[in-house]
C-alpha positions in Angstrom: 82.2 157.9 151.9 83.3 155.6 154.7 86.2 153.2 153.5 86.0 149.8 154.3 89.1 147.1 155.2 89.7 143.5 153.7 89.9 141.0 157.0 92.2 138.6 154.8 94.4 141.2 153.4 94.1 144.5 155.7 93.4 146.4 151.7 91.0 149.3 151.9 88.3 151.0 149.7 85.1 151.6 149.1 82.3 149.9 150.1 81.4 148.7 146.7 84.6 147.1 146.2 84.1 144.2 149.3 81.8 141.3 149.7 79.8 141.6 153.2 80.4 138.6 155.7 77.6 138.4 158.6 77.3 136.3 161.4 74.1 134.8 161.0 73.1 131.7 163.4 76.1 130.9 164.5 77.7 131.2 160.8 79.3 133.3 158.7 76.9 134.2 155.5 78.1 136.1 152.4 75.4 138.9 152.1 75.9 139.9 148.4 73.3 142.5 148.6 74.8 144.7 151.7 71.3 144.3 153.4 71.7 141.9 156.2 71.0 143.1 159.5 74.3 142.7 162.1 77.7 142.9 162.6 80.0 142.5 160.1 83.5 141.9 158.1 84.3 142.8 154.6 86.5 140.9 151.7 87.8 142.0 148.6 86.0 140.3 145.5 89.0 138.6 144.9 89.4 134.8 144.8 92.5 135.2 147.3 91.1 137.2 150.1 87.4 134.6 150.0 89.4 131.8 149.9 92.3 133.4 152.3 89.7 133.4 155.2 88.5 129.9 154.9 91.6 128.8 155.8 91.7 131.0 159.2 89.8 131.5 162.4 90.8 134.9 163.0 87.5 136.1 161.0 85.5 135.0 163.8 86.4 136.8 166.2 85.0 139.5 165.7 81.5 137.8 166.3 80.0 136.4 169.2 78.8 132.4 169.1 80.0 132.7 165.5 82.6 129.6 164.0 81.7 128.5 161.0 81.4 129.1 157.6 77.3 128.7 155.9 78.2 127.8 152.8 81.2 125.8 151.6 84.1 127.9 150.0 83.4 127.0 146.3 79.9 127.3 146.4 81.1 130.9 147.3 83.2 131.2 144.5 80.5 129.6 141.8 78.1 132.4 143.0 80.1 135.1 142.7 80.9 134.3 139.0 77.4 133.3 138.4 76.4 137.1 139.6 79.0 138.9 138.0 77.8 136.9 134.9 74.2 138.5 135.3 75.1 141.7 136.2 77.9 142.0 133.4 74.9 141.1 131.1 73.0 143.4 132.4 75.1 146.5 133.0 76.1 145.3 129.0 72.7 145.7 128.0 72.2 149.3 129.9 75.5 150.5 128.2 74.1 149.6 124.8 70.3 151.1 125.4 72.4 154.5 127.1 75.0 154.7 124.1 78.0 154.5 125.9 79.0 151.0 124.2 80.4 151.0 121.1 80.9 147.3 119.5 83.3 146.4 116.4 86.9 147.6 115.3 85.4 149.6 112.4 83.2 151.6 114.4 85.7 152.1 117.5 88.4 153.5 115.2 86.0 156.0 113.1 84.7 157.2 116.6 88.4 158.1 118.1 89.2 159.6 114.9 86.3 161.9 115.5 87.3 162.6 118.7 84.8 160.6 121.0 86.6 159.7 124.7 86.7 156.2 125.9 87.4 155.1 129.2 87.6 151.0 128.6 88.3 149.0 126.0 87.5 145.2 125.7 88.8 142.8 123.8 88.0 139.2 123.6 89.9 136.3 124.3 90.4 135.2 120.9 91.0 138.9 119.4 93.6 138.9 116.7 96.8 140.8 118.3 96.8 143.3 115.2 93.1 144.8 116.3 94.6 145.2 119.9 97.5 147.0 118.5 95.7 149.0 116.1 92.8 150.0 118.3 95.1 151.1 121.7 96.4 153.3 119.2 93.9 155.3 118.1 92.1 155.5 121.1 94.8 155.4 123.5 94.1 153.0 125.6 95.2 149.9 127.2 92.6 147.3 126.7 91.3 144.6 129.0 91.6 141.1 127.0 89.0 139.1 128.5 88.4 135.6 129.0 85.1 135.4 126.7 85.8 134.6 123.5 84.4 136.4 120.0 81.3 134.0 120.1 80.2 134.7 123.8 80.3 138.3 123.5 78.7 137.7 120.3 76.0 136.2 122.4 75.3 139.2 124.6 74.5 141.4 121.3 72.8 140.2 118.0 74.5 136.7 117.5 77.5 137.3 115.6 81.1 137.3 116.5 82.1 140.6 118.6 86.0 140.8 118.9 86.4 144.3 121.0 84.0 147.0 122.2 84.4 150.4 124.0 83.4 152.3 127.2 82.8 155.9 127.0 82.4 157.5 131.0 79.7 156.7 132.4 78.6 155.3 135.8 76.7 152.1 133.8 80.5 151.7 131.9 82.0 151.8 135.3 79.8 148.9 137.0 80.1 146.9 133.7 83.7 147.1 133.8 83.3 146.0 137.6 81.6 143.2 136.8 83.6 142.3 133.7 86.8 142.4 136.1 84.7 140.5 138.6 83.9 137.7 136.0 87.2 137.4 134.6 88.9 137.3 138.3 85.9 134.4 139.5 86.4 132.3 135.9 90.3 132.1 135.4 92.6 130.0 137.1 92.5 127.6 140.6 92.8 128.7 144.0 
């Protein structure tokens, strides 16, 4: 796998892990779906490194006739929390159909007694600290306390209140967790 480089920050990785810049009549396009014919740079999906090469002009030169940006910087950021939002939805819905997701405190602590392997564990935002503690215990793991609170989770399932659910491996638990990352990076907090 060929590892790509942030041009804000110089951090590397996979390919997955980057949005695609691509010079595109005279501008610089975000290409969110890796398709776009041409030359181009990579940034981390990370509101520091977008917004980090806004504010210089040494992105562009690596492009020919190419100095400007197509779409204003917090469109950018609006989309990319708008995605992640879809996808997370999505990849949530694929987890639950596959039977890798497990929702609910109850359920969650009878299935690590028994022995069943999680890799993620999510908590909402307005989980009460006692479930954290109690369920990094029994499964072992350090849970991610998103910013979506009992209700919106709730939302994404059957309607009621979800206060934590788990991940066992999988490659859908992996994107979902991408994408939950992604959301809670591209919601919280100013740049």
């Amino acid at each position: 796998m060929t590892e790509r480089s942030c041009v804000f920050c110089g951090g590397r990785g996979s390919k997955e892990d980057f949005l695609r810049w691509v010079s595109a009549g005279g501008a610089l396009v975000p290409d969110w779906t890796q398709k776009l014919d041409g030359r181009s740079v990579y940034t981390h999906f990370d509101k520091k490194c977008i917004s980090g090469i806004y504010g210089t002009k040494k992105v562009f030169s690596s492009f020919e006739n190419c100095d400007s940006f197509a779409v204003p910087k917090e469109k950018i950021l609006d989309f990319i929390r708008t995605q992640a939002e879809k996808s997370f939805g999505y990849y949530l819905t694929i987890c639950r159909k596959s039977g890798v997701l497990f929702k609910g405190q109850n359920l969650i602590a009878e299935e690590a007694e028994k022995g069943t392997v999680f890799t993620s564990l999510v908590f909402a935002s307005d989980a009460a600290e006692r479930t954290v503690r109690e369920l990094e215990r029994k499964t072992g793991l350090k849970g991610l306390k998103t910013i979506l609170s009992k209700d919106t989770i709730g939302t994404k399932f059957d309607g009621r209140g979800v206060s934590v659910f788990a991940l066992k491996p999988s490659k859908q638990s992996e994107k979902l967790m991408f994408y939950m990352n992604l959301l809670n990076n591209f919601t919280s907090g100013d740049i």
